[in-house]
N, C-alpha and C positions, 0 to 999 in steps of 0.2 A: 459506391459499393453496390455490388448486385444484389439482387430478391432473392437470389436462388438460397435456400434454406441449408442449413449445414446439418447434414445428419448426428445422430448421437451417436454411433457407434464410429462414425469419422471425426468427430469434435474428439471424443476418449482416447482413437490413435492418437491424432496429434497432439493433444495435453500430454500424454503418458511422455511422448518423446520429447519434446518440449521439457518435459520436468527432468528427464536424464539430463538434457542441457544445462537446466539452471544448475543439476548438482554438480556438474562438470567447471561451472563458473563458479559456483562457488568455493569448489576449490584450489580454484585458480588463483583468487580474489583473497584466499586465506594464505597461498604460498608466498603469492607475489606483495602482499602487505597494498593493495587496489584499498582505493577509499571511494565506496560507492552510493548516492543519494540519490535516488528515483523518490519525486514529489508526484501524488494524484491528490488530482482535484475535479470542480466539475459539480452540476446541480444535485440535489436531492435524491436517489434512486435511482443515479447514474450507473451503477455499476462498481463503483473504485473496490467494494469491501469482495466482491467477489472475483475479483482479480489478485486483489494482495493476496485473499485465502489461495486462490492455485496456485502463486508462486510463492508462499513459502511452507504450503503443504508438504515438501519431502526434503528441505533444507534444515540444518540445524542453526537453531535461534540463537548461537552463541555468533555466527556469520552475520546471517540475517534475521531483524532483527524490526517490527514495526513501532512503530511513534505516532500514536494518536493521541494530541493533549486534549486535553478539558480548557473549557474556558480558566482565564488568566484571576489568577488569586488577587489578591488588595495588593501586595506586593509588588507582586510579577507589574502590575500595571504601572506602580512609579519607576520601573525597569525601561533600560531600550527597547525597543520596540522590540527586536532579534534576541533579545539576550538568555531568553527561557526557549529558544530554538538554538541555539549556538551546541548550550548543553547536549544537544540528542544528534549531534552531527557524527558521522560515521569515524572509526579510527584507523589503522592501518588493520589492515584485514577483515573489513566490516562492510557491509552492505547495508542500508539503513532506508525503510518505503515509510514515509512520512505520509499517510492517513490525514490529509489534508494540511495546512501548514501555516508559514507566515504570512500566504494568500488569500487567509482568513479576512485580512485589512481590508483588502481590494474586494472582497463580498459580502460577506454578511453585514462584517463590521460597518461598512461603507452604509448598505440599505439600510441597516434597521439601528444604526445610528449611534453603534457604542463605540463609536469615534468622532472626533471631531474632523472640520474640516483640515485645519492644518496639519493634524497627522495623517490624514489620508493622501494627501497631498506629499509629505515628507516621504509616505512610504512607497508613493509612485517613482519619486527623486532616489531614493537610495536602495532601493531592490535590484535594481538590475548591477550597479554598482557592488552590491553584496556580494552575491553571487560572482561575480566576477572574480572578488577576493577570495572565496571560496575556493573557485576554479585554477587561481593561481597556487593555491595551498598544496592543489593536486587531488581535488575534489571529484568523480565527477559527477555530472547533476545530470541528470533527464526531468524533465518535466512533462505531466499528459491531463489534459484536458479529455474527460469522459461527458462526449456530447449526447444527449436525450432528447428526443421529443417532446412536446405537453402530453397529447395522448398516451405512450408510455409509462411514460412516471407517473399518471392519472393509474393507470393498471396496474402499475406495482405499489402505490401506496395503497389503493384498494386491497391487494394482496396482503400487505404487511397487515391492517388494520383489521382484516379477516382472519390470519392465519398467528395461531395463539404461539409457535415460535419464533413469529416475524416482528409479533406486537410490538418487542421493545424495541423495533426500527424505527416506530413511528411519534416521532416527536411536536411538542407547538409549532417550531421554529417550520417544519414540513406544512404545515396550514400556511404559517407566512408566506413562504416561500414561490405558493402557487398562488396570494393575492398581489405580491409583487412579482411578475413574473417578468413584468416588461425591465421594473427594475433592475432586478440581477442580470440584464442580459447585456441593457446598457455598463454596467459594473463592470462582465467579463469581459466586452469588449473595451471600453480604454483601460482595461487590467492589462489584454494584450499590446494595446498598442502602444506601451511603455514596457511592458517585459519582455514580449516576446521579439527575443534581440537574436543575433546573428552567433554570437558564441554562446548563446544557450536560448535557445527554443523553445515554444509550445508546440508538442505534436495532439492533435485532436484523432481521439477515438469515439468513433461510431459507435454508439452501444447503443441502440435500441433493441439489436440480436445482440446478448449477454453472449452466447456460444460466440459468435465471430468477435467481440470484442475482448475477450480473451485469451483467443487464440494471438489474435492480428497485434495485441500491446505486451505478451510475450515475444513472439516473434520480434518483433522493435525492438524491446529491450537487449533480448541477446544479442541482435546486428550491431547492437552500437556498444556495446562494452567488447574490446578485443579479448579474450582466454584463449587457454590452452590446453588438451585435455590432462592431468596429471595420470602418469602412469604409475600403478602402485605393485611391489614386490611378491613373488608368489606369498603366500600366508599358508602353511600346515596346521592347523591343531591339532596341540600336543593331546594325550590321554590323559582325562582328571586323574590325579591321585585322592585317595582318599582315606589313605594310612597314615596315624599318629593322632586322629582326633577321633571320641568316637560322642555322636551329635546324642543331643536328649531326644525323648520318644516326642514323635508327631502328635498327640493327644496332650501336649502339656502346652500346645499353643490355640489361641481363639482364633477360630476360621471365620470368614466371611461367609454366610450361610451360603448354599447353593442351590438357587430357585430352582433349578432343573432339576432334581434331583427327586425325583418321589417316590423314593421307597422309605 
């Protein structure tokens, strides 16, 4: 990827058209009964939450639709491994950005040890297999890896830690994260080199520029899901009627004060 900086007033064209796109797939995706799973994952202050927020900024959440769990209750843990992910899988006419995933295994879980080794191992063995079944269902999967610098993510938790809207970005586990750092790297890599298979991929996004990795993993995403655009019927509105009811007076309901208002 080049240095060259992406302006903000050219990053805002292309997002704006870009977002007609996704509304275009999306209702494609809702005629055609499309069952869509786009998985992000990727370090600490990667970028993934401000990608999902552009793309389903101007979709409706009955389409699309994000899945970020919380850690695994007393339960969920004597479950399949999959089985509290199965639930949140897309349906026919659903798009579904999983906010990081059952990939959880293969990182966190893996370094900081709330697994053992023989489920780490199992989850290496049957993930790509998953997904496969998945695929056959009529699933389909993208998956993207949002690659960061140290320096970077050094800057942006500085930021979060600073910035009194960001604070609740900043969590213990992001301390850990940057004393193991060597660890998780070894992690994501034999993460890939057992998932990332041939009938379903890791594509890795550059983000250290937030602007171009947003643009560049929209772009991707629409290239690889085929749509079409749905043409819709002229629409006239009609003229309110407003004969047969006659409404109570405005003063007999509590308004919501209006700051602006000072007279």
């Amino acid at each position: 990827m080049g240095s060259k900086k992406l302006k903000k007033k050219d990053y805002e064209k292309e997002l704006e058209r870009l977002q007609v796109e996704l509304v275009k797939l999306q209702e494609w995706i809702k005629h055609s009964g499309m069952k869509v799973l786009v998985i992000f994952e990727g370090r600490d202050a990667a970028g993934k939450g401000g990608v999902i927020k552009r793309i389903i900024e101007k979709l409706n959440p009955r389409v699309c639709r994000i899945t970020a769990l919380s850690k695994p209750t007393e339960k969920e843990k004597t479950q399949w491994y999959f089985q509290r992910y199965v639930a949140h899988l897309p349906s026919a006419g659903e798009m579904v950005l999983f906010d990081r995933s059952w990939y959880n295994r293969a990182g966190v879980e893996k370094v900081m040890g709330f697994c053992t080794d023989e489920e780490y191992d199992e989850f290496l063995r049957s993930c790509p297999e998953f997904e496969r079944m998945l695929q056959r269902s009529g699933i389909i999967i993208l998956k993207y890896w949002f690659s960061v610098s140290d320096e970077i993510q050094e800057k942006r938790f500085l930021e979060r830690i600073h910035t009194p809207v960001k604070r609740w970005k900043f969590s213990p586990m992001d301390l850990e994260s940057r004393e193991r750092w060597a660890e998780y790297s070894e992690a994501k890599d034999k993460m890939f080199a057992y998932t990332d298979t041939k009938n379903c991929p890791w594509w890795v996004v550059n983000s250290d520029d937030k602007k171009k990795a947003r643009i560049n993993c929209i772009s991707h995403l629409l290239s690889h899901i085929p749509y079409e655009e749905i043409h819709y019927p002229h629409i006239e509105l009609p003229e309110i009627s407003k004969e047969g009811y006659m409404r109570p007076p405005m003063d007999t309901q509590t308004f919501v004060p209006d700051l602006f208002d000072k007279d």
